[in-house]
PDB file of N, H, CA, C and O in Angstrom:
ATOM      1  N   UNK A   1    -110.442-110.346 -74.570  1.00  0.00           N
ATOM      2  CA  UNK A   1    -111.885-110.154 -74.460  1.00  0.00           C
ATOM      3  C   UNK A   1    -112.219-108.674 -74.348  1.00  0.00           C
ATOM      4  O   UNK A   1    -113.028-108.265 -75.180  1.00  0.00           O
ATOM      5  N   UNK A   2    -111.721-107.756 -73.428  1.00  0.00           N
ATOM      6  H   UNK A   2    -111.063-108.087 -72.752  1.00  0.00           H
ATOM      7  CA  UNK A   2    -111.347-106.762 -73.440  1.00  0.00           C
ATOM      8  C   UNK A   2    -111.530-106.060 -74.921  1.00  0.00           C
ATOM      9  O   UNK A   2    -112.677-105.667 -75.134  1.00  0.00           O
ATOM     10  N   UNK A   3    -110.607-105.849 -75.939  1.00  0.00           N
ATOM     11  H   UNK A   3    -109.675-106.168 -75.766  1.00  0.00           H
ATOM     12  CA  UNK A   3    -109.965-105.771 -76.777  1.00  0.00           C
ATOM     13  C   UNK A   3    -111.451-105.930 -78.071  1.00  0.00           C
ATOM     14  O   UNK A   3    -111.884-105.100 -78.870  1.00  0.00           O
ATOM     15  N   UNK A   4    -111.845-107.236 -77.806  1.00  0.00           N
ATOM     16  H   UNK A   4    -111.493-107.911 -77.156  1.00  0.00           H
ATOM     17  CA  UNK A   4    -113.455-107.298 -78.690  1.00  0.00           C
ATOM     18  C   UNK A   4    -114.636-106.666 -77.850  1.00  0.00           C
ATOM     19  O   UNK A   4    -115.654-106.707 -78.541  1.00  0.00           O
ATOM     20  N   UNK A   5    -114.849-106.161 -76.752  1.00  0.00           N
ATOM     21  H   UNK A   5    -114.022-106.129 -76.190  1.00  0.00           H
ATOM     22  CA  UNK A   5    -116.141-105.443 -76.215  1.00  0.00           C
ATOM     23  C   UNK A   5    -115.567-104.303 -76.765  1.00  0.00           C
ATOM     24  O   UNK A   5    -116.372-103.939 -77.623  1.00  0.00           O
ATOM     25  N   UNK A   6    -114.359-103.320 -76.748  1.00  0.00           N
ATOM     26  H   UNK A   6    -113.705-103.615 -76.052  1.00  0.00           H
ATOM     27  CA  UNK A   6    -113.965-101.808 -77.565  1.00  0.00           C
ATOM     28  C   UNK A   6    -114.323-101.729 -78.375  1.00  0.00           C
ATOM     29  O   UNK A   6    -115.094-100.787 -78.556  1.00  0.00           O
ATOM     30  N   UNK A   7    -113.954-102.916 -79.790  1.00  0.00           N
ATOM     31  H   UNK A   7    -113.327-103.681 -79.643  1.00  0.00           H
ATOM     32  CA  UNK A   7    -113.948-102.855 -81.038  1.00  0.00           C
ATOM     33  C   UNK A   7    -115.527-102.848 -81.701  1.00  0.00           C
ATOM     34  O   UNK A   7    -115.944-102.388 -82.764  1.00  0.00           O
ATOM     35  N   UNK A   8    -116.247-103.609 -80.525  1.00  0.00           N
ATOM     36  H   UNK A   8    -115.908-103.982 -79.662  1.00  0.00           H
ATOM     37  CA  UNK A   8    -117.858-104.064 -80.966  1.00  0.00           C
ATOM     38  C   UNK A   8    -118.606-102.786 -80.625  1.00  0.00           C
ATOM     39  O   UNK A   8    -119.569-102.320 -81.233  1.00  0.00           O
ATOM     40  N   UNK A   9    -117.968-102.274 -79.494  1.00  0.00           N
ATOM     41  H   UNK A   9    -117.185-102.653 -79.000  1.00  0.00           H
ATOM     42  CA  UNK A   9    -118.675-100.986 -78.861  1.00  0.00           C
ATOM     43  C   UNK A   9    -118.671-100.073 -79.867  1.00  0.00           C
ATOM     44  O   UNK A   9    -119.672 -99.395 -80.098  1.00  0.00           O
ATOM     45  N   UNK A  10    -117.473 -99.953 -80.615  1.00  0.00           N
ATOM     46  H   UNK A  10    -116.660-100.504 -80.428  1.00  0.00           H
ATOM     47  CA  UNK A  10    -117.206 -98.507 -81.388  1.00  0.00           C
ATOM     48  C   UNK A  10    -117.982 -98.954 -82.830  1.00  0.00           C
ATOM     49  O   UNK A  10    -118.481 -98.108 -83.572  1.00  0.00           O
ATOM     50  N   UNK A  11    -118.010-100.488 -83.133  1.00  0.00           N
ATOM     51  H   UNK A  11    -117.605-101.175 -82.530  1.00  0.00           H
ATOM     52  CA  UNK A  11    -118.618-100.301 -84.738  1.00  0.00           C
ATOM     53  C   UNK A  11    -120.167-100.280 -84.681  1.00  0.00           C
ATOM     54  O   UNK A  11    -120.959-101.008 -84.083  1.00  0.00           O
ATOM     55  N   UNK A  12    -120.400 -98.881 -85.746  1.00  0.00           N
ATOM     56  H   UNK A  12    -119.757 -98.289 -86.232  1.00  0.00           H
ATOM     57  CA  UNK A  12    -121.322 -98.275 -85.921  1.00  0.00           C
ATOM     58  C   UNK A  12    -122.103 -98.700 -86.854  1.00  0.00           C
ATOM     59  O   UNK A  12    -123.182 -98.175 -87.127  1.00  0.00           O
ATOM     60  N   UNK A  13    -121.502 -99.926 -87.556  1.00  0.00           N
ATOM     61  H   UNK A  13    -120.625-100.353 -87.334  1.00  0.00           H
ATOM     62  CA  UNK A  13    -122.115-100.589 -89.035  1.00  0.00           C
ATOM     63  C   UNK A  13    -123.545-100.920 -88.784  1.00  0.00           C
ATOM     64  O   UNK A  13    -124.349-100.565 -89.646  1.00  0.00           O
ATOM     65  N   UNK A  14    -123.980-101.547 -87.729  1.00  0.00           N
ATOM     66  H   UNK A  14    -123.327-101.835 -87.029  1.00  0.00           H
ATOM     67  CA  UNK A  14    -125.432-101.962 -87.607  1.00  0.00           C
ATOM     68  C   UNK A  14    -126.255-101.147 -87.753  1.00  0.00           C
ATOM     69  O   UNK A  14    -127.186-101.217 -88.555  1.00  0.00           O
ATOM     70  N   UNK A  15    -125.890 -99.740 -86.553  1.00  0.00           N
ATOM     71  H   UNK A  15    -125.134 -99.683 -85.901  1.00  0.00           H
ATOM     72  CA  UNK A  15    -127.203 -98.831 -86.286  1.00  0.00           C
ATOM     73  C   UNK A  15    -127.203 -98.215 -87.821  1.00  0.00           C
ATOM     74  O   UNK A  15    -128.322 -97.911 -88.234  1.00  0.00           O
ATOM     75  N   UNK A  16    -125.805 -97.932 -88.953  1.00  0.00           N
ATOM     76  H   UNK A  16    -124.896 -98.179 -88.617  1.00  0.00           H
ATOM     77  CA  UNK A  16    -125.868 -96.965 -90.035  1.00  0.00           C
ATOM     78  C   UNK A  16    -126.978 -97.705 -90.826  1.00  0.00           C
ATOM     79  O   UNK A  16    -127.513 -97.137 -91.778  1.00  0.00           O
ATOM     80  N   UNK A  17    -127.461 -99.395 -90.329  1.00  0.00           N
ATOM     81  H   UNK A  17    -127.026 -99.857 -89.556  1.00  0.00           H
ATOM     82  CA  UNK A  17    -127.501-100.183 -91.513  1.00  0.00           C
ATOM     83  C   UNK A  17    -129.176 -99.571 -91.204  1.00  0.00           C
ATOM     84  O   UNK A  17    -129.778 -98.734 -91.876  1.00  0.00           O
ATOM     85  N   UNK A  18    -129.596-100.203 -90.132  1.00  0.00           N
ATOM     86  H   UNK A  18    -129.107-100.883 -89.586  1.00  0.00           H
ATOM     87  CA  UNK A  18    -130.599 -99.775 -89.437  1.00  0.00           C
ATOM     88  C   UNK A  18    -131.291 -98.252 -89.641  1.00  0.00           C
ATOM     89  O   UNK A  18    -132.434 -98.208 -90.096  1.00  0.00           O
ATOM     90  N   UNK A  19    -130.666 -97.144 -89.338  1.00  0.00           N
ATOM     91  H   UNK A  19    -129.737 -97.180 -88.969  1.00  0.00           H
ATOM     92  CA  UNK A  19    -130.908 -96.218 -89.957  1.00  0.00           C
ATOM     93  C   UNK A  19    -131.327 -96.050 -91.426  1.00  0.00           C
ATOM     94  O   UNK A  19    -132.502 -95.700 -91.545  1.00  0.00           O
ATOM     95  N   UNK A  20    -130.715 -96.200 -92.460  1.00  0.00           N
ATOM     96  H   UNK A  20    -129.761 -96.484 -92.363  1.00  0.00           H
ATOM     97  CA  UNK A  20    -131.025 -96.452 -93.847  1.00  0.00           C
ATOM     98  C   UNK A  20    -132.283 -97.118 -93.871  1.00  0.00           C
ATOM     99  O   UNK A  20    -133.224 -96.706 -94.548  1.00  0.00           O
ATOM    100  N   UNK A  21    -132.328 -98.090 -93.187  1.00  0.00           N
ATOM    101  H   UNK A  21    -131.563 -98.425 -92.637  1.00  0.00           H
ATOM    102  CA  UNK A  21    -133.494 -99.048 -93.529  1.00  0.00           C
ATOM    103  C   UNK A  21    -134.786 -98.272 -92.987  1.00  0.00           C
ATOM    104  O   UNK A  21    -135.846 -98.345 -93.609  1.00  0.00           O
ATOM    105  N   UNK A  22    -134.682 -97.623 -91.963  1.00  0.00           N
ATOM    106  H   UNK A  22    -133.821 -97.563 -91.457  1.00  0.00           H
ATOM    107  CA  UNK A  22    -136.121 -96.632 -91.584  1.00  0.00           C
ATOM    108  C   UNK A  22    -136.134 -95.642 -92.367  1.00  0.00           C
ATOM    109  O   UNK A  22    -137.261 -95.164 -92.238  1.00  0.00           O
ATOM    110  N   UNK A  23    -135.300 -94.758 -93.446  1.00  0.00           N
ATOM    111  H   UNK A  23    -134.384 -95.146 -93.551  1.00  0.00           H
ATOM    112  CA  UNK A  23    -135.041 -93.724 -93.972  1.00  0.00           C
ATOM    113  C   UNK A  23    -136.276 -94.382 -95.358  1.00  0.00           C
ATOM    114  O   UNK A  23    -137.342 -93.946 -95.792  1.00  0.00           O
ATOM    115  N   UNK A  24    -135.412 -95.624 -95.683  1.00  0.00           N
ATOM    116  H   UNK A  24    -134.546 -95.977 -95.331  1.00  0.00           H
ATOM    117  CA  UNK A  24    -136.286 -96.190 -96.952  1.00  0.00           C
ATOM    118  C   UNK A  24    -137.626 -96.618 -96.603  1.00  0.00           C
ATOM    119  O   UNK A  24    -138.637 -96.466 -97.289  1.00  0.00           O
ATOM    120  N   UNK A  25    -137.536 -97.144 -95.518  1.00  0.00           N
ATOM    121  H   UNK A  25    -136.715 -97.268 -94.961  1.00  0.00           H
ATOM    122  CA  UNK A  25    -139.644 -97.175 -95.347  1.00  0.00           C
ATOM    123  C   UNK A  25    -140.329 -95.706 -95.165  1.00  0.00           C
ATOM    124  O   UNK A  25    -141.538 -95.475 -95.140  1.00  0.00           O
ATOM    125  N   UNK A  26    -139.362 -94.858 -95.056  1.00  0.00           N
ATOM    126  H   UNK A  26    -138.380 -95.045 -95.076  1.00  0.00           H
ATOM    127  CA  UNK A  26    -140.336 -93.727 -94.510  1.00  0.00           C
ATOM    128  C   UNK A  26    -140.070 -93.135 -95.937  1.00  0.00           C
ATOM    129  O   UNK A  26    -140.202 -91.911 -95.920  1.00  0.00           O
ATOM    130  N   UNK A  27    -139.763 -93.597 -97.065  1.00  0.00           N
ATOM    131  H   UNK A  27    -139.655 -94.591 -97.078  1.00  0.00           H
ATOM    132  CA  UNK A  27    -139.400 -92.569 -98.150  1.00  0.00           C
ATOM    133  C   UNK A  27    -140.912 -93.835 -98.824  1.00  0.00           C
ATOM    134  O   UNK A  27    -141.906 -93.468 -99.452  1.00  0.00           O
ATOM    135  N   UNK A  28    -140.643 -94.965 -98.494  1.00  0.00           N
ATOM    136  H   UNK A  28    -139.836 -95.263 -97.984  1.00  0.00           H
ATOM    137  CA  UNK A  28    -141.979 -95.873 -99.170  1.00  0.00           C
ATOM    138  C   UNK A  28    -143.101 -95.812 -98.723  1.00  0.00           C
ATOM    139  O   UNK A  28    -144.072 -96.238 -99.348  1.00  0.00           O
ATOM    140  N   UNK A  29    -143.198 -95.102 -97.195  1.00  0.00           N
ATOM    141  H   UNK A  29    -142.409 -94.756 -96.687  1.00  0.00           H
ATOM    142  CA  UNK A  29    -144.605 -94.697 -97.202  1.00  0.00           C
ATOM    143  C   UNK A  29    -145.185 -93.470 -97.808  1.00  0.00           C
ATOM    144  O   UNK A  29    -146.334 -93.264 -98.198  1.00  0.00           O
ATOM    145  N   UNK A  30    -144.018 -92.613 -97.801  1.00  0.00           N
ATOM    146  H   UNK A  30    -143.084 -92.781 -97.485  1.00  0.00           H
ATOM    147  CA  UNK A  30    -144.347 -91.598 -98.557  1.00  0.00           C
ATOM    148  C   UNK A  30    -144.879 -91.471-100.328  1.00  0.00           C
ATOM    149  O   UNK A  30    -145.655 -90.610-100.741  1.00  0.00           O
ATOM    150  N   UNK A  31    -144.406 -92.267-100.950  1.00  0.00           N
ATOM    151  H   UNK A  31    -143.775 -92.966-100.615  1.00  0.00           H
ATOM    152  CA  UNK A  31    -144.587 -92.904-102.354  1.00  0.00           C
ATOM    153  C   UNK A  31    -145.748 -93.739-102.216  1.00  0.00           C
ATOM    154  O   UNK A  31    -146.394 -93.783-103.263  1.00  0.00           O
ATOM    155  N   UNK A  32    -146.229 -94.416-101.274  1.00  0.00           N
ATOM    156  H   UNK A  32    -145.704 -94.380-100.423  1.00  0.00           H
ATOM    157  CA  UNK A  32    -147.228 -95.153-101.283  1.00  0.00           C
ATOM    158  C   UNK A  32    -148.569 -94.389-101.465  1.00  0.00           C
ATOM    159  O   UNK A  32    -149.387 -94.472-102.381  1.00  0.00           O
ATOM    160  N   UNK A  33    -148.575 -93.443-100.082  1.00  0.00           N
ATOM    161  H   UNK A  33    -147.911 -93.375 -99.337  1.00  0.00           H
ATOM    162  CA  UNK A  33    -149.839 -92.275-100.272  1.00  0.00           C
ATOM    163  C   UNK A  33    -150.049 -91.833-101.470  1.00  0.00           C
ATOM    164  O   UNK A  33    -151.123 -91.876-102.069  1.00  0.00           O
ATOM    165  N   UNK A  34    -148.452 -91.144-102.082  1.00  0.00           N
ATOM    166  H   UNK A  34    -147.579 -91.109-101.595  1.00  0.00           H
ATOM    167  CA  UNK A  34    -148.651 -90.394-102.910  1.00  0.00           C
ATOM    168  C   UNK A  34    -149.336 -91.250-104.046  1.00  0.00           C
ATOM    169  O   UNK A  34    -150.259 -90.583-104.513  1.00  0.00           O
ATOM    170  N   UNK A  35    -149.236 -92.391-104.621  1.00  0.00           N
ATOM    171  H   UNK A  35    -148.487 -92.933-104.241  1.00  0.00           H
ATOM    172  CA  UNK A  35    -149.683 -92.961-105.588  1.00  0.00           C
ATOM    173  C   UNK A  35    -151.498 -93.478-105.445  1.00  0.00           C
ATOM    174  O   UNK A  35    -152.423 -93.477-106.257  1.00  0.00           O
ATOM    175  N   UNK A  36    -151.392 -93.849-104.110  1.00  0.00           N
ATOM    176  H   UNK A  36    -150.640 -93.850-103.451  1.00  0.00           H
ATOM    177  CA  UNK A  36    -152.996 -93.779-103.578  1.00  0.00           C
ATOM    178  C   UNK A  36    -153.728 -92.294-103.927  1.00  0.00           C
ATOM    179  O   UNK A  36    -154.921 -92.302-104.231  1.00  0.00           O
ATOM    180  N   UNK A  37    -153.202 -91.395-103.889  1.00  0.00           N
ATOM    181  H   UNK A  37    -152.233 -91.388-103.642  1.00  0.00           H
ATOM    182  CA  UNK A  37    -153.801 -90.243-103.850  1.00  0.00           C
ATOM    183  C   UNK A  37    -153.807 -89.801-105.485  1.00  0.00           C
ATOM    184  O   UNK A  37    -154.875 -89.424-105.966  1.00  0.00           O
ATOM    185  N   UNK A  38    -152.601 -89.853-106.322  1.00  0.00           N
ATOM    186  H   UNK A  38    -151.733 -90.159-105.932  1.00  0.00           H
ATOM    187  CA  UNK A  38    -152.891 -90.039-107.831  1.00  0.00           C
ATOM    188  C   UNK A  38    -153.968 -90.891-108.296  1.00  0.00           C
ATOM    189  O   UNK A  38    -154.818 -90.798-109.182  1.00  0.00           O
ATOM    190  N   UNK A  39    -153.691 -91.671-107.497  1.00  0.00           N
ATOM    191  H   UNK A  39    -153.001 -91.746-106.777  1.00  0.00           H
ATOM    192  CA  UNK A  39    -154.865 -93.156-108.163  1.00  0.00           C
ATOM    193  C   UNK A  39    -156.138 -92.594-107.960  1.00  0.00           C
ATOM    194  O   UNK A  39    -156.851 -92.613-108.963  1.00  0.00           O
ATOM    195  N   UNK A  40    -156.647 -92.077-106.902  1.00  0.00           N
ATOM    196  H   UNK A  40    -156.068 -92.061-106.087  1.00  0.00           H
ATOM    197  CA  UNK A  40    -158.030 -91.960-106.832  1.00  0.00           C
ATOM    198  C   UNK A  40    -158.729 -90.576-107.403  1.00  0.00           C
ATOM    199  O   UNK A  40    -159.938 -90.424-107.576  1.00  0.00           O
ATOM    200  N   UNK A  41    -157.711 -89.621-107.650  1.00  0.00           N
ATOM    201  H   UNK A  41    -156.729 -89.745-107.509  1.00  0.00           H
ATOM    202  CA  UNK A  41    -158.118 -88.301-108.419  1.00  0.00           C
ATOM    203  C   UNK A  41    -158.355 -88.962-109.895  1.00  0.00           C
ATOM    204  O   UNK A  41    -159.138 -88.335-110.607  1.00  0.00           O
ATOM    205  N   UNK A  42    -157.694 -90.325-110.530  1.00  0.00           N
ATOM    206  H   UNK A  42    -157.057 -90.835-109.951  1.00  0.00           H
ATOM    207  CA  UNK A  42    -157.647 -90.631-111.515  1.00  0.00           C
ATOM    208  C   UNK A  42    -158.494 -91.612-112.023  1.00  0.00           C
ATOM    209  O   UNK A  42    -158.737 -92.076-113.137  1.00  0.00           O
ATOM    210  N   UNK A  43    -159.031 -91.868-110.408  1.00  0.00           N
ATOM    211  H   UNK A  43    -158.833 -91.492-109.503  1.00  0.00           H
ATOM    212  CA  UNK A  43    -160.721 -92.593-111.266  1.00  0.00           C
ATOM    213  C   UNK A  43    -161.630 -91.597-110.902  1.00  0.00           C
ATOM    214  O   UNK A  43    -162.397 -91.528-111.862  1.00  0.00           O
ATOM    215  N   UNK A  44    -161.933 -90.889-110.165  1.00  0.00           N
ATOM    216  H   UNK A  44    -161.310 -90.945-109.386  1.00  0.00           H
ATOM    217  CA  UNK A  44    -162.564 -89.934-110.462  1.00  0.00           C
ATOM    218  C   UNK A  44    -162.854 -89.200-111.954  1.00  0.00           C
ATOM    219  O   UNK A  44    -163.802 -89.140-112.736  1.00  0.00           O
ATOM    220  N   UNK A  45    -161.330 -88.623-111.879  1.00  0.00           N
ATOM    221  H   UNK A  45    -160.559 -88.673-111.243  1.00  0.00           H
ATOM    222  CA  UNK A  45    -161.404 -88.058-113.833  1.00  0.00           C
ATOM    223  C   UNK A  45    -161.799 -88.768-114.022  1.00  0.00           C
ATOM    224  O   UNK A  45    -162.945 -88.482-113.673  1.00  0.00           O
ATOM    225  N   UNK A  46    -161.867 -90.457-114.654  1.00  0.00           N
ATOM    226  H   UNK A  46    -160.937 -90.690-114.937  1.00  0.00           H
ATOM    227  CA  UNK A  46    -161.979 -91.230-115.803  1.00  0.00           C
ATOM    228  C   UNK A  46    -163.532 -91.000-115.463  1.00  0.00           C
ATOM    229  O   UNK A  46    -164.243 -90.346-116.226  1.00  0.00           O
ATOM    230  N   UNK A  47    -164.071 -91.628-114.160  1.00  0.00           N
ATOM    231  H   UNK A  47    -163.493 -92.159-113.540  1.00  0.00           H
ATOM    232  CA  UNK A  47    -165.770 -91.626-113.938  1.00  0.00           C
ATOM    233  C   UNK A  47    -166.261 -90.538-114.431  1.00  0.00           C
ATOM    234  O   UNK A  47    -167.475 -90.692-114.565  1.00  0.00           O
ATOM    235  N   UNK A  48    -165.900 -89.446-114.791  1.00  0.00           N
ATOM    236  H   UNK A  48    -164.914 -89.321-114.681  1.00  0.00           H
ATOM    237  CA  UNK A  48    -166.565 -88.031-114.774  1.00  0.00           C
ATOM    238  C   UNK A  48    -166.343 -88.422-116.208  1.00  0.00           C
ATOM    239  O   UNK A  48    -167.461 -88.519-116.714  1.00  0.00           O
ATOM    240  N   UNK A  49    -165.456 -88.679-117.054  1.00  0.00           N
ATOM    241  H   UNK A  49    -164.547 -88.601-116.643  1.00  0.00           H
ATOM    242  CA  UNK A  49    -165.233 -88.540-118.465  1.00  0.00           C
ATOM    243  C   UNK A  49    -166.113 -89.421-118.707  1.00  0.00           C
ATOM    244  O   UNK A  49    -167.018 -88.906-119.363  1.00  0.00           O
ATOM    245  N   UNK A  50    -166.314 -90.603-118.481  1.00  0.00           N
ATOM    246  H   UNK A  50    -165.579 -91.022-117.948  1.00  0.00           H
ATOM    247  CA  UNK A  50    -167.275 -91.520-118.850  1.00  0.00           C
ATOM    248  C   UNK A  50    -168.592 -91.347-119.046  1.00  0.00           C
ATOM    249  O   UNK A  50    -169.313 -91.719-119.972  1.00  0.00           O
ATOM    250  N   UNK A  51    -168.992 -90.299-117.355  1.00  0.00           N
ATOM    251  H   UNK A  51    -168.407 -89.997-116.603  1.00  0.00           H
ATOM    252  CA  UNK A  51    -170.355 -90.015-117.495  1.00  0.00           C
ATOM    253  C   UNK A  51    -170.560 -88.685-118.565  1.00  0.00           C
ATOM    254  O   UNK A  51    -171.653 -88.361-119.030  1.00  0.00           O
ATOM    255  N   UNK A  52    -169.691 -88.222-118.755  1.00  0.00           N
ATOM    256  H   UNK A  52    -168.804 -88.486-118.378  1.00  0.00           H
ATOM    257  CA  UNK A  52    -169.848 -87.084-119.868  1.00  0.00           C
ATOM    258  C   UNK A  52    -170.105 -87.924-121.070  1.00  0.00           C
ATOM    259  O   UNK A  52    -171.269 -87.877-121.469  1.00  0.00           O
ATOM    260  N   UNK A  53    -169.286 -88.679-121.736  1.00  0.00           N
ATOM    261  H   UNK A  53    -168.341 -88.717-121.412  1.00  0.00           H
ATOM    262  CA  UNK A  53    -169.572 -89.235-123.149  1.00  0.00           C
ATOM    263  C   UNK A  53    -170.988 -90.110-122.876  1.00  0.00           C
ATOM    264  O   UNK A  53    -171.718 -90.423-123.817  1.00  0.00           O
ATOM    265  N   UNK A  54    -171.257 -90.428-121.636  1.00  0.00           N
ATOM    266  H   UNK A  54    -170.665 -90.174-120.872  1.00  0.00           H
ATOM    267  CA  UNK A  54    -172.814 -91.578-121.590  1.00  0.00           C
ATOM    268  C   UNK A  54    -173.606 -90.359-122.010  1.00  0.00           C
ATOM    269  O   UNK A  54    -174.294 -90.682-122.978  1.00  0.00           O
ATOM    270  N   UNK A  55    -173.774 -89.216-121.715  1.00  0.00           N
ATOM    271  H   UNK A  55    -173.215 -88.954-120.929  1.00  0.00           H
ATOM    272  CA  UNK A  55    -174.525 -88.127-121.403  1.00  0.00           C
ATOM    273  C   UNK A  55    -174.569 -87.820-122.963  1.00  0.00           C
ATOM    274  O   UNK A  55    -175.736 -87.639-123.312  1.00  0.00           O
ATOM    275  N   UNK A  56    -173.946 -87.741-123.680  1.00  0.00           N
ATOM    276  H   UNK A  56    -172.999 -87.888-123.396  1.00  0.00           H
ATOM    277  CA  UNK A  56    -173.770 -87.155-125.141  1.00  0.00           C
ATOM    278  C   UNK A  56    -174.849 -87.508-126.190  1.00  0.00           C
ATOM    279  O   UNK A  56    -175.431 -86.716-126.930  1.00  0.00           O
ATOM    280  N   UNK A  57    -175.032 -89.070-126.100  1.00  0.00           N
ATOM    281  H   UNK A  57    -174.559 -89.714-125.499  1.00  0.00           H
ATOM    282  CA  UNK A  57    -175.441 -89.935-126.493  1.00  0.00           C
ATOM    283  C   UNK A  57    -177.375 -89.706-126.249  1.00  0.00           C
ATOM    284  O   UNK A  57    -178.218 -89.971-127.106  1.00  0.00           O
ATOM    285  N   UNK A  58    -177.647 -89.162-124.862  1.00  0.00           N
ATOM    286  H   UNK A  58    -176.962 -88.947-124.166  1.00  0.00           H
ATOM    287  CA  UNK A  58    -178.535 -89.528-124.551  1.00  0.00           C
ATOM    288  C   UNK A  58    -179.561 -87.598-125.521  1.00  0.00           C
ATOM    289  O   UNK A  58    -180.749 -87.631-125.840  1.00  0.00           O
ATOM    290  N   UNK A  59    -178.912 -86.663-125.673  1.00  0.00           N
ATOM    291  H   UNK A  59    -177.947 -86.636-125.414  1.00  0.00           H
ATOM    292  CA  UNK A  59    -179.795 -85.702-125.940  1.00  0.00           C
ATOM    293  C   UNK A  59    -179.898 -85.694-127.282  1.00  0.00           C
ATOM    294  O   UNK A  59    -180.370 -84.609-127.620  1.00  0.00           O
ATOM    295  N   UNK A  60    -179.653 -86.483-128.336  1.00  0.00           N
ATOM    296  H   UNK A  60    -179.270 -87.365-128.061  1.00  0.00           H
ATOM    297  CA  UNK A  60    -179.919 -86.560-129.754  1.00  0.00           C
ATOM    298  C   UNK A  60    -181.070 -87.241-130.084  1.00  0.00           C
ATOM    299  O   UNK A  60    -181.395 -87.368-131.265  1.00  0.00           O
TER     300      UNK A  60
END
């Protein structure tokens, strides 16, 4: 019994697994913003392009 509390004490496999796994949410929140933040500069552009070509139309 002895002999398995050492062996359990010393393996590190869980916390390495554990670790990784917060490394990858914190790399997916980071990708998340970033695509929120592409996304909305990119309806912006499109709204602005849109209202430019509505606008074209209207001074002829």
């Amino acid at each position: 019994m002895g002999q398995f509390l050492k062996s359990f004490a010393k393996n590190e496999s869980g916390a390495t697994a554990i670790e990784y796994g917060l490394i990858a949410a914190g790399i997916a929140v980071v990708i998340i913003g970033a695509v929120q933040l592409v996304g909305t500069n990119l309806d912006t552009q499109f709204n602005d392009i849109a209202a430019a070509i509505a606008g074209e139309g209207e001074g002829e």
